[in-house]
KEMI-670251 format. One record per residue (C-alpha): x, y, z. Coordinates in steps of 0.05 Angstrom, whole numbers, padded with zeros to 5 digits, always signed. Each point is the difference from the previous one (the first is absolute). Layout:
! KEMI-670251
XYZ ...
//
This chain:
! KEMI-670251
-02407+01670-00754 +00028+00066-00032 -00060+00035-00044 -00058-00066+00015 -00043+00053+00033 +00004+00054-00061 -00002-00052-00050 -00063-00043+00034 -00033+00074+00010 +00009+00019-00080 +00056+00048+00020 +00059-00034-00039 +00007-00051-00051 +00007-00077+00021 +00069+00005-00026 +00031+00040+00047 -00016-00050+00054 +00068-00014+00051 +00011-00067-00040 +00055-00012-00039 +00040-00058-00038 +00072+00007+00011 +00017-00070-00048 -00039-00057-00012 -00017-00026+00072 +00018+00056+00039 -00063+00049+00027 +00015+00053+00033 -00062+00040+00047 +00007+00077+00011 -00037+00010+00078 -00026+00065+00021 +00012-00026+00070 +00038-00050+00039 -00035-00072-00001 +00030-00047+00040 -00047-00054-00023 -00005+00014-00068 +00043-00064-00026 -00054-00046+00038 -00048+00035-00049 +00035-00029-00050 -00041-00073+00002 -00062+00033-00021 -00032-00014-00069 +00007+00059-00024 +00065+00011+00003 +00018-00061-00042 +00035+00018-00066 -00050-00017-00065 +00028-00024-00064 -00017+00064-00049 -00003-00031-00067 -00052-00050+00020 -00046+00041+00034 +00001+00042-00064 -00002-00051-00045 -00057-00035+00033 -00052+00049+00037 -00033-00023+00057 +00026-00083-00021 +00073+00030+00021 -00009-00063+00058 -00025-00059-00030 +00036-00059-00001 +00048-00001-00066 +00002+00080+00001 +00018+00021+00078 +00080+00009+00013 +00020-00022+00068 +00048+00030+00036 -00001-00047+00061 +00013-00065+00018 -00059-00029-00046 -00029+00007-00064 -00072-00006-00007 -00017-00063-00039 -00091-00009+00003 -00050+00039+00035 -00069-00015+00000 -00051+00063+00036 -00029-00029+00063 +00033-00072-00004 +00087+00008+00010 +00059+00032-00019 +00059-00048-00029 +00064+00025+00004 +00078-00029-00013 +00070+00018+00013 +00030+00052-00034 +00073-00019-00043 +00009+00076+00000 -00002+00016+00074 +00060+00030+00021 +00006-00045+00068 -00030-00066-00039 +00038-00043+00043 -00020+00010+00059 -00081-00010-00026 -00007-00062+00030 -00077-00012-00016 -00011-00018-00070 -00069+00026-00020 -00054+00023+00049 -00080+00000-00020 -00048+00044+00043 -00072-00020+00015 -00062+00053-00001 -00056-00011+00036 -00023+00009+00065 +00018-00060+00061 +00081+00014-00001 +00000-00021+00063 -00043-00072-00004 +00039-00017-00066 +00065+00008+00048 -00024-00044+00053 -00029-00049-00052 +00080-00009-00036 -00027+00034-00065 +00050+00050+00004 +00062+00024+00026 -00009+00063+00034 -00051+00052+00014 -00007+00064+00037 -00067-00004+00009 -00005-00019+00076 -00068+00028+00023 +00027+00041+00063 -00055-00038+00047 +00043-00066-00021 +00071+00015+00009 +00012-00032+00061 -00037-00057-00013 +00049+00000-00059 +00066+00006+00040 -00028-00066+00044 -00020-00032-00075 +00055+00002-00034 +00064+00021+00044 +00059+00030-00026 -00034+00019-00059 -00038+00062+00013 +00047+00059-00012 -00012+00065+00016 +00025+00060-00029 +00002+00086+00013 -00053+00042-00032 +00016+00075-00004 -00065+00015+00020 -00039+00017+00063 -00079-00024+00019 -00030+00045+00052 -00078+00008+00011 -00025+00069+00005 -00072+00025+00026 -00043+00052-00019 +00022+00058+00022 -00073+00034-00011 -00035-00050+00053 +00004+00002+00066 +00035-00022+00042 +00054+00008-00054 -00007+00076-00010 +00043+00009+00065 +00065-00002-00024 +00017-00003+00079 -00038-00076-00007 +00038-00020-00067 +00062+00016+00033 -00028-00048+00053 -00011-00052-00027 +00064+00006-00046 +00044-00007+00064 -00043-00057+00037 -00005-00044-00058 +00044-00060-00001 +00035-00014-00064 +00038-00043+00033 -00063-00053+00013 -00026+00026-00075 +00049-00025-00039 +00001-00066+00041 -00066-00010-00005 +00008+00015-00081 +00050-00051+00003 +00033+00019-00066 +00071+00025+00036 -00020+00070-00004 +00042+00049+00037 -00041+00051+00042 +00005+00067-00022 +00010+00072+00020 +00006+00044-00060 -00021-00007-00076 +00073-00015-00029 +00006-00069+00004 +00069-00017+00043 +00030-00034-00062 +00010+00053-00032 +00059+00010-00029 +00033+00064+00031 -00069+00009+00049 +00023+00034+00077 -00053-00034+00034 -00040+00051+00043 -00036-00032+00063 -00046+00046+00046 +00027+00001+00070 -00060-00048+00036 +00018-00058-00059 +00042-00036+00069 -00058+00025+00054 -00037-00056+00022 -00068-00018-00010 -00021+00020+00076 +00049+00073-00009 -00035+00019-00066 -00076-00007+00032 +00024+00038+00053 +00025+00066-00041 -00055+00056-00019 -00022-00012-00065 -00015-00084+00019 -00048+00028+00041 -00031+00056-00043 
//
């Protein structure tokens, strides 16, 4: 974003930031480059607009119940630290109508998962990786699974051998199968060949040229056998 850098480094005043308010719900973002994802960004926290007035009429209370001012689809009605969240539709959402769920509490604690399968609550997200299958055959149809922009990898020491010889890291890049990781993970992972995750919007996926070799063709090639 035009001047973050300066302005994060003490070299220009917050102010001068590439934000601006063109009327009353239009925001318009000054780039110093193109970002093709940068809308996606959007969902994040802390990009959500925050009422002024009641942040400085309150302090740090600016969202307790009674003081925070909801943009969204809910108002915050109770919360209680370390016991649930109570929250209700908003009359002043712009797409009201279409909020079909009246009022929505969430649950702290730990157990997500156990209160699911037990019918004390609606949903969770909590499914311990080791017990998504076993969920999928438990309750069918009901497990949904959606795209993280993210990518797991595991990564050795480079300072211990064998993993010093960048000949035996490239190794064992190209023989492992990602293709019997992610089934084994079971969570409807999609093996992966670069950082970017595939989703991403705008993204030219990038594949090195033994991604198609077989198992049998990539032992066979120099570095397999370093």
């Amino acid at each position: 974003m035009e001047n973050a850098e300066d302005i994060l480094n003490g070299k220009a005043k917050p102010e001068t930031l590439g934000v601006k308010a063109l009327d009353a719900k239009t925001l318009q973002f000054t780039l110093i480059a193109p970002v093709p994802y940068f809308p996606d960004m959007l969902i994040q926290q802390f990009t959500f607009p925050v009422h002024r007035a009641t942040v400085e009429k309150y302090g740090n209370k600016w969202t307790q119940p009674g003081h925070y001012v909801s943009s969204g689809a809910y108002l915050l009605k109770d919360w209680k630290v370390n016991s649930h969240i109570n929250m209700e539709r908003n009359p002043n959402y712009y797409d009201k109508d279409k909020v079909a769920i009246p009022k929505a509490v969430f649950l702290s604690g730990s157990g997500e998962y156990n209160r699911y399968r037990a019918n004390e609550i609606d949903v969770t997200y909590g499914i311990p990786s080791d017990q998504v299958k076993v969920a999928d055959i438990e309750f069918p149809g009901q497990v949904k699974r959606t795209t993280s922009l993210c990518s797991w990898y595991l990564e050795p020491n480079h300072e211990a051998a064998p993993f010093n010889d960048p000949r035996v890291r490239k190794a064992l890049n190209m023989l492992t199968r990602r293709d019997i990781v992610v089934k084994v993970g079971g969570r409807g992972d999609t093996p992966a060949f670069q950082l970017t995750p595939p989703q991403m919007q705008g993204v030219i996926p990038v594949y090195p040229e033994w991604k198609e070799w077989t198992p049998e063709k990539n032992a066979s090639k120099p570095h397999a056998n370093c």
